[in-house]
Every structure is written in C-alpha cells, then in structure tokens.
C-alpha positions as CSV (number, residue, x, y, z in Angstrom):
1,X,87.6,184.6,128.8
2,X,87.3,180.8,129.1
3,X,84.5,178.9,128.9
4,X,84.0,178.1,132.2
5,X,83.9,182.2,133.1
6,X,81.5,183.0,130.3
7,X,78.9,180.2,131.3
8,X,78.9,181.3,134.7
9,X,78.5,184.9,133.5
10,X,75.5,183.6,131.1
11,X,73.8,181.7,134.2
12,X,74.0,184.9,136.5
13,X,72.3,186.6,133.8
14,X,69.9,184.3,133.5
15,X,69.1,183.7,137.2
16,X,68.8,187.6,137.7
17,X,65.9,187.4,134.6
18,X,64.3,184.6,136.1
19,X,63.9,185.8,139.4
20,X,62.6,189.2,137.5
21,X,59.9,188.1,135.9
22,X,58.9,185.3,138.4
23,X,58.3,188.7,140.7
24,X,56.5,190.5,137.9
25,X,54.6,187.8,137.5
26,X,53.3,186.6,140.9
27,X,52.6,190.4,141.2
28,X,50.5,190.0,138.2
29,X,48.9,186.8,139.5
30,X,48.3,188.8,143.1
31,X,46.7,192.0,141.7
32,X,44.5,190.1,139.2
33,X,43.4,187.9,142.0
34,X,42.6,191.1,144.2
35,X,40.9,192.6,141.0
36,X,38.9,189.5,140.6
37,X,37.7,189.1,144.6
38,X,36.8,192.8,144.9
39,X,34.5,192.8,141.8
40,X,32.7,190.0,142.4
41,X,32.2,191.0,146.0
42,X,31.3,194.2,145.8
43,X,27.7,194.8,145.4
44,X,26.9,191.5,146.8
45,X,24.5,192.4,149.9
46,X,23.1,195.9,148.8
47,X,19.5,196.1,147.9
48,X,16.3,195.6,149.0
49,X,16.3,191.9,147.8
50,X,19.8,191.3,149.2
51,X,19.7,187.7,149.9
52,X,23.2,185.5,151.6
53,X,24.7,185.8,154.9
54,X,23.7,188.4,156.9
55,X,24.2,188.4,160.8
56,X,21.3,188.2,163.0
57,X,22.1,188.8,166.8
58,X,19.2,187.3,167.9
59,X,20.2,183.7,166.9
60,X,23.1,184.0,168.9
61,X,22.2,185.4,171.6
62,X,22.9,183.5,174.8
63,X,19.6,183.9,176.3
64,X,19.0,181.2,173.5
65,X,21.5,179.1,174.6
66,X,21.0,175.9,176.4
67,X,17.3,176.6,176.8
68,X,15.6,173.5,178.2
69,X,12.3,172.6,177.4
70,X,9.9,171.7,180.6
C-alpha cells in the first residue's frame, strides 16, 4: 500500500468518526435543550397565585373592537 492509498484510507476513517460524533453530539445538544425547556416550563401557571400570560377572551373580543366613544 502506497502512501497515497493509506492517507485516503486514514481520511475515510476519519470522516466516518467525525460525522459520528457530530450526530451524537447535536443529539446530545437537542435532548438537553428539550430537558432544559420542559423543566423550566412545567409548573409555570399552576396554583392559586399563578401569575404570567394567561388568555382572557374578553379583551379580544370583537365587540370591543373599534368602539367609538360619543
């Protein structure tokens, strides 16, 4: 085997690693992200004191809309 051959063999190798663990670790990256957005939104709006964004129908409800004052 030349040199030539047994670089290329050694690159192929190499690549087939690198792609490996670049997938391992963007599925690391992806599941410690969805780890980290379900805990700190769960819980959020439970509770009696449960304060941030809830919806409230009446504020958007087009019989407020547009209302002119006489």
């Amino acid at each position: 085997m030349d040199p030539r051959e047994a670089a290329e063999l050694e690159a192929k190798k190499t690549f087939d690693q690198f792609i490996l663990w670049t997938k391992r670790t963007c599925l690391a990256f992806g599941l410690f992200g969805a780890v980290v957005v379900f805990g700190c939104n769960s819980g959020v709006e439970t509770g009696p004191k449960a304060t941030g964004s809830k919806y409230d129908g009446e504020s958007y409800s087009p019989m407020n809309l547009n209302v002119k004052e006489k």
